[in-house]
DOLUM-643752 format. One record per residue (C-alpha): residue number from 1; x, y, z; residue in one letter. Coordinates in steps of 0.5 Angstrom, whole numbers, plus 500, padded with zeros to 3 digits. Layout:
% DOLUM-643752
+-----+-----+-----+-----+--------+
: num :   X :   Y :   Z : residu :
+-----+-----+-----+-----+--------+
: NUM :   X :   Y :   Z :      A :
...
+-----+-----+-----+-----+--------+
This chain:
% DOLUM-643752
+-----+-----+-----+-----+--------+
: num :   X :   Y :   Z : residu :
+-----+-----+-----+-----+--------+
:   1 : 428 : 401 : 408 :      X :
:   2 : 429 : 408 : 406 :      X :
:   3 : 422 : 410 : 409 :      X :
:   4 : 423 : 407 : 416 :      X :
:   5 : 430 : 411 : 416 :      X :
:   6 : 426 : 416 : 414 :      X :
:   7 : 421 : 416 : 419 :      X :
:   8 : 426 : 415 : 425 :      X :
:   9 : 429 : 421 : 422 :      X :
:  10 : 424 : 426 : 422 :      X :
:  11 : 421 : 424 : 430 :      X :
:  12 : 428 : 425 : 432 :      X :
:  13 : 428 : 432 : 429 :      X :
:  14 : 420 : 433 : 433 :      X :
:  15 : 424 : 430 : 440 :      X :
:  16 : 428 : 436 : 439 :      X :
:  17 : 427 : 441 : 443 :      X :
:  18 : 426 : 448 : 439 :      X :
:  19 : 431 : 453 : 440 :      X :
:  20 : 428 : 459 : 436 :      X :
:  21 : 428 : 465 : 440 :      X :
:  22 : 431 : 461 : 446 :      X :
:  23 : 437 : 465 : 450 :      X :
:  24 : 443 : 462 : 452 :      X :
:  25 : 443 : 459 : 458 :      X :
:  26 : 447 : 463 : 464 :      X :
:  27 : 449 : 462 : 471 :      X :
:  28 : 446 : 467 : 476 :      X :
:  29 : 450 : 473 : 477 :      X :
:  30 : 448 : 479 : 481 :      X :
:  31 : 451 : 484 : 476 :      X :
:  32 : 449 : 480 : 469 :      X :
:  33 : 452 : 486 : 465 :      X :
:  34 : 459 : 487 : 469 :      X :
:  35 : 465 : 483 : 466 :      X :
:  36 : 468 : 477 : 470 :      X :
:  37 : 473 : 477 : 475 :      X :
:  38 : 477 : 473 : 470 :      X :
:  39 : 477 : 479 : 465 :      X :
:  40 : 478 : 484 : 470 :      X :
:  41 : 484 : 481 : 472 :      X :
:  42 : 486 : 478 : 465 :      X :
:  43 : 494 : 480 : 462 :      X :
:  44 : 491 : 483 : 457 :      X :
:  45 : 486 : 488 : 460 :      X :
:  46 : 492 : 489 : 466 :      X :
:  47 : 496 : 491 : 460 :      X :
:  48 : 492 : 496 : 457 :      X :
:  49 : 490 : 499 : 463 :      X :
:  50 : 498 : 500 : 464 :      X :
:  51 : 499 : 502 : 458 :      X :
:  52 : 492 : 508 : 458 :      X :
:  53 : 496 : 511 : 466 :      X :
:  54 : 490 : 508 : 470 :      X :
:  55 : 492 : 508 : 478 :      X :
:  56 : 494 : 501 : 477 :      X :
:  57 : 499 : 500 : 482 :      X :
:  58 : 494 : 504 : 487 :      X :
:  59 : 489 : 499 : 486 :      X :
:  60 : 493 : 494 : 488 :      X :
:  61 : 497 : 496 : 494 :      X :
:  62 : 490 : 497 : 496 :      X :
:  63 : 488 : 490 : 494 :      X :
:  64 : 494 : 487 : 498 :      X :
:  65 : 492 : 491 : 505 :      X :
:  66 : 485 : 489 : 504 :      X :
:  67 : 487 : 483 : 503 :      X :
:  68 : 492 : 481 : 508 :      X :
:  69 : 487 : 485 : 513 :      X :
:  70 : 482 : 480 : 511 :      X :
:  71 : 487 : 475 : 513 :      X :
:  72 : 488 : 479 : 519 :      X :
:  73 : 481 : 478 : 522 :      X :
:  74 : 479 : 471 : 519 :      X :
:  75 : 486 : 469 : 524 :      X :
:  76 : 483 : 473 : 530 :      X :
:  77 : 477 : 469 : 530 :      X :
:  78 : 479 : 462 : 528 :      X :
:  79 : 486 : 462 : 529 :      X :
:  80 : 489 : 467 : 534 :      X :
:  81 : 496 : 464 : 534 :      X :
:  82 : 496 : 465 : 528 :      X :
:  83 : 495 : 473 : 528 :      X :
:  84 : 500 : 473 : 533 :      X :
:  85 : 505 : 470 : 529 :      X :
:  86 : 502 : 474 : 523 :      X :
:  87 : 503 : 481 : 527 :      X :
:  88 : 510 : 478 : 530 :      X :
:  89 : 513 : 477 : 523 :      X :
:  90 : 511 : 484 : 520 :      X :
:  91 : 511 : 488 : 525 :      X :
:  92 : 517 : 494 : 525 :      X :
:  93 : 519 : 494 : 532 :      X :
:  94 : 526 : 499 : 533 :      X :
:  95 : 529 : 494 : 538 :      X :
:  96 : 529 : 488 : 534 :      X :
:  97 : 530 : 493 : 526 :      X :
:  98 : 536 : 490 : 525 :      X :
:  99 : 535 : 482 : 526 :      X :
: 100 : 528 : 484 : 522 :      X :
: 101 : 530 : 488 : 516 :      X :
: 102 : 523 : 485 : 512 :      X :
: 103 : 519 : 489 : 517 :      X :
: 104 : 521 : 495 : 514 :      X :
: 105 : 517 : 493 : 508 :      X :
: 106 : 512 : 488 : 512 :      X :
: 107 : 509 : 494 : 516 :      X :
: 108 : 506 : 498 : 511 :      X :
: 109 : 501 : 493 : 508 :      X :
: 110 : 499 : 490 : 515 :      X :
: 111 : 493 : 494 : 519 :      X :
: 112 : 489 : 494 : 526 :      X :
: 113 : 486 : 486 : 526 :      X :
: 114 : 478 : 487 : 525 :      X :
: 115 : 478 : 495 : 525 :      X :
: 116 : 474 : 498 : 520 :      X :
: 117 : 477 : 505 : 522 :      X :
: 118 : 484 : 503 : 522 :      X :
: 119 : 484 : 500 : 514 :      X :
: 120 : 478 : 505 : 511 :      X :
: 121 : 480 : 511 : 513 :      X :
: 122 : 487 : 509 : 510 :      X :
: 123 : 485 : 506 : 504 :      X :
: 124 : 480 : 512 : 503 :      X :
: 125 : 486 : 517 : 503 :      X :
: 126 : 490 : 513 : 498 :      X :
: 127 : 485 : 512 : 494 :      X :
: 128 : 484 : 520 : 494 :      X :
: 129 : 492 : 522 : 493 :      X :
: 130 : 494 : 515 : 490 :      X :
: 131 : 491 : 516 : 483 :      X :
: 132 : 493 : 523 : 482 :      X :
: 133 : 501 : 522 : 483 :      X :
: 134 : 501 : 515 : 480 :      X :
: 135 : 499 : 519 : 473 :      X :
: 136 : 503 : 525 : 474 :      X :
: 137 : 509 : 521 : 476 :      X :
: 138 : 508 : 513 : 473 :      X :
: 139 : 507 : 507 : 475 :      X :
: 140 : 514 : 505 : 477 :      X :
: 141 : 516 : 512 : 480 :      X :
: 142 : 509 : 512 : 484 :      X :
: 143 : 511 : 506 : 487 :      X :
: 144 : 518 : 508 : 488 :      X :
: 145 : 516 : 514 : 493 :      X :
: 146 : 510 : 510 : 496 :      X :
: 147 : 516 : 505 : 498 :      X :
: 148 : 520 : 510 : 500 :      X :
: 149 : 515 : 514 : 504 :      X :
: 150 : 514 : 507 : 508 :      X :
: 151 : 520 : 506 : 509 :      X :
: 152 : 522 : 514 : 512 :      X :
: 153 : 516 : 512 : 517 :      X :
: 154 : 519 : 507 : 520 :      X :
: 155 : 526 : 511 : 520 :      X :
: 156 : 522 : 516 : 524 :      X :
: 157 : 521 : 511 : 529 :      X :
: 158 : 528 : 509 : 530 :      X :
: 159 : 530 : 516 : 531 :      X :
: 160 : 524 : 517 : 536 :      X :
: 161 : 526 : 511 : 540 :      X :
: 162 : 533 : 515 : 540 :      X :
: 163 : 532 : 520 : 542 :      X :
: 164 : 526 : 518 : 547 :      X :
: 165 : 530 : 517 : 554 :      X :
: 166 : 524 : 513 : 557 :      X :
: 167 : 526 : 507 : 552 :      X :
: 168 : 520 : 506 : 550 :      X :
: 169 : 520 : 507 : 544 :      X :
: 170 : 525 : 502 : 543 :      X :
: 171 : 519 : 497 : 544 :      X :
: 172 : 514 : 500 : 540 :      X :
: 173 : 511 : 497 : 535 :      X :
: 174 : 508 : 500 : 529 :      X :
: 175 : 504 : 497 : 523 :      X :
: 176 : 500 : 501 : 517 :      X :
: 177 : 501 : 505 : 511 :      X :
: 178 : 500 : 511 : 514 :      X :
: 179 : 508 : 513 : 514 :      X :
: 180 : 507 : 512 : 506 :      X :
: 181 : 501 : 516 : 506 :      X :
: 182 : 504 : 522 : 509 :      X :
: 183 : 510 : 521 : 505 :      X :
: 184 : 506 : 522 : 498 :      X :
: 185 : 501 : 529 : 502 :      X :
: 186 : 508 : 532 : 502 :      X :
: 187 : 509 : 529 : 494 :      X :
: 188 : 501 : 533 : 493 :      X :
: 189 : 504 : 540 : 496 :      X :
: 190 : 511 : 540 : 492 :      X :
: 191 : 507 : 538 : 485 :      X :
: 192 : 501 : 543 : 488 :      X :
: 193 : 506 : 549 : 488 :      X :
: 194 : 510 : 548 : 482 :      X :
: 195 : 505 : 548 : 478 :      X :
: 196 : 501 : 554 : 481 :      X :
: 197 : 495 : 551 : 485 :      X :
: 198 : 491 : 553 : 490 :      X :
: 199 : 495 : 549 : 496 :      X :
: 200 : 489 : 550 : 502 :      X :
: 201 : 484 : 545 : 502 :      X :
: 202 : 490 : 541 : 502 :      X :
: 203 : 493 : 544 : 508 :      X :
: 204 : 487 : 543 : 512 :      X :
: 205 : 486 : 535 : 510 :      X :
: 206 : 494 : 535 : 512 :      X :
: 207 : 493 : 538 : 519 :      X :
: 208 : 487 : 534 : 520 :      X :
: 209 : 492 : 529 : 519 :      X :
: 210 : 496 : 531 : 523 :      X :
: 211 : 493 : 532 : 529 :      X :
: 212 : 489 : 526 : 529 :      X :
: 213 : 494 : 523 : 534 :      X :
: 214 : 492 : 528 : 539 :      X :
: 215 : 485 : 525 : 539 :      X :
: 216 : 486 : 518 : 537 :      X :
: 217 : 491 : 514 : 542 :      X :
: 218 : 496 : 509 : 539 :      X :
: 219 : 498 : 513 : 533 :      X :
: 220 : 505 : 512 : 531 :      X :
: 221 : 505 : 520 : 529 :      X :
: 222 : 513 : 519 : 529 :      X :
: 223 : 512 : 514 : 522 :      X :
: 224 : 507 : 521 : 519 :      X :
: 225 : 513 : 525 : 520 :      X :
: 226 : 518 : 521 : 517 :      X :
: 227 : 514 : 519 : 512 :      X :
: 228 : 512 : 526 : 510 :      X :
: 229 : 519 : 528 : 510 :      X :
: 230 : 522 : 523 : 505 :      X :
: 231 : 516 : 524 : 501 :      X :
: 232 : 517 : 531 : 500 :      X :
: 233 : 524 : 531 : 499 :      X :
: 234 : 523 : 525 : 494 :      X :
: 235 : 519 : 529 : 490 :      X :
: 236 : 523 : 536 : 490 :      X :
: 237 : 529 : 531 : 488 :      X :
: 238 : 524 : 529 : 482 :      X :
: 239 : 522 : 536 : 480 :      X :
: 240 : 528 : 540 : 482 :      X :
: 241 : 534 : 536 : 483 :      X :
: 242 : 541 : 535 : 480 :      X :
: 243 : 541 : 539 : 474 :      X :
: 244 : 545 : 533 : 471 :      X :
: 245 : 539 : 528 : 471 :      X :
: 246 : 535 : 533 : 470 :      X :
: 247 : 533 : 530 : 462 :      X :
: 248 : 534 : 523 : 464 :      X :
: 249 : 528 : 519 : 463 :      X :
: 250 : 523 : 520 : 470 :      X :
: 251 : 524 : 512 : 471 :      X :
: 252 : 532 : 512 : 471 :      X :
: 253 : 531 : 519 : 476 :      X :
: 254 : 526 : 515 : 480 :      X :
: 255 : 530 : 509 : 481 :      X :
: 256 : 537 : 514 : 482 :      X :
: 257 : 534 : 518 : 488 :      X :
: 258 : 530 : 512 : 491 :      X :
: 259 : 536 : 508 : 492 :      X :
: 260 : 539 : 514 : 494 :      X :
: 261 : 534 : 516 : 500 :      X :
: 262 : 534 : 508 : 501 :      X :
: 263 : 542 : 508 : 503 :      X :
: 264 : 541 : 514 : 507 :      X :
: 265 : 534 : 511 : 511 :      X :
: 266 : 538 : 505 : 512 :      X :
: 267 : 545 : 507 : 515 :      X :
: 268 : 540 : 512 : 520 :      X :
: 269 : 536 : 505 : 522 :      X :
: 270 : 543 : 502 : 523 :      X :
: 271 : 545 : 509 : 526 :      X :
: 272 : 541 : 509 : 531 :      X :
: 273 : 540 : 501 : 533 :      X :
: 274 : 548 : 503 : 537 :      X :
: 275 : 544 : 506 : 543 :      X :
: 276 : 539 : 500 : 542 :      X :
: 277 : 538 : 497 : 550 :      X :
: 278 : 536 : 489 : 547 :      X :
: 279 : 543 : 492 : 543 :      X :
: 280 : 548 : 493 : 549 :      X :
: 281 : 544 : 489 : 554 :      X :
: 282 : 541 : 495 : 559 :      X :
: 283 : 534 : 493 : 557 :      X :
: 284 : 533 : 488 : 564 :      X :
: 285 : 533 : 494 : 569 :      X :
: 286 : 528 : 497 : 563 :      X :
: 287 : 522 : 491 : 563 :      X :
: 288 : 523 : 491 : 571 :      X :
+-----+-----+-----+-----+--------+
């Protein structure tokens, strides 16, 4: 008896397969030493880069635009109702601001569906300014005057609309985060002057920018305008503001001047939206 339980035992070890110098099994992936998106993304590994000053709130304000361009372009083929309902609820126009608060916000994350230029050229810029700021000022503050500066652009654009006597302006949309990227090009050159540093390569790569309307049609230069203004003045707040703030942490004087220039950004949005013609009811003899 205990050789037949012997006997079975020593040929269920030889049907074993040896595993002596065998490697683990692995699924096939295209970078095999790269980490996985679950650990890129993890809590822990987003906290510790948090907490080591790398540009995270950069990266992810370029994986929202990425994102949500991809989502723009997928509906352009496969859905174009839904496209048109996507831009219709982002979009900033002046004429219905009032009615659409959210597309003070909505517009900067939305760029031309299926335009390779649109998209890169303006994720490339943030990407090459964004992280310079972002450990300058932290995370929170750099957020702050990137929303601002958003925000400022589409202030521009009522101002435009205003001022504009055609009326057309009123009926412009707009969409991009060129208005927030101009805004932190002003921030570059304030922090760059403070500290003494040489400000032409700057300058060139700003009046390119500037300048590209000229060459490229259908480019809201209003919104670069505005955003470069709010930008500026937010970051000249930061370095040389109220002597009385000045020893406050960077967070507390970030949220203090933010909210400010906000109350000031919305008041002149609802300023101007009292010459708007969808507003008194002048607009027919406008779309005639």
């Amino acid at each position: 008896m205990c050789l037949a339980v012997r006997i079975r035992q020593e040929n269920k070890r030889a049907s074993r397969p040896s595993t002596v110098g065998a490697m683990p099994r692995r699924g096939f992936s295209l970078f095999p030493d790269s980490p996985s998106a679950r650990r890129i993304f993890s809590a822990e590994s987003l906290r510790a880069r948090w907490r080591s000053g790398e540009p995270v709130v950069t990266s992810a304000i370029i994986l929202v635009c990425v994102a949500v361009w991809l989502l723009e372009t997928l509906f352009r083929f496969v859905w174009p109702a839904g496209l048109a309902g996507m831009l219709g609820f982002g979009m900033m126009q002046p004429a219905s601001m009032t009615r659409e608060p959210w597309t003070l916000v909505t517009a900067m994350f939305l760029h031309q569906p299926a335009s390779l230029w649109h998209i890169g050229f303006n994720m490339l810029t943030l990407w090459s300014v964004g992280p310079v700021l972002e450990r300058l000022m932290g995370h929170w503050a750099f957020l702050i005057l990137y929303m601002v500066s958003g925000i400022g652009g589409d202030a521009g654009m009522m101002i435009w609309a205003l001022l504009n006597r055609s009326g057309e302006g009123w009926f412009t949309s707009s969409y991009g985060a060129s208005g927030a990227l101009f805004g932190l090009f002003a921030a570059i050159l304030v922090v760059y002057r403070k500290v003494g540093q040489d400000l032409t390569s700057m300058i060139v790569w700003m009046a390119i920018n500037f300048l590209m309307p000229v060459i490229v049609p259908n480019i809201a230069w209003q919104a670069h305008v505005g955003g470069f203004v709010i930008g500026g003045l937010f970051t000249i707040l930061m370095t040389d503001g109220v002597r009385a703030l000045r020893r406050r942490p960077v967070l507390e004087r970030a949220l203090i001047y933010g909210a400010v220039l906000l109350v000031l950004l919305l008041v002149v949005c609802y300023a101007c939206n009292t010459a708007n013609p969808m507003r008194t009811g002048s607009w027919i003899p406008f779309l005639d």
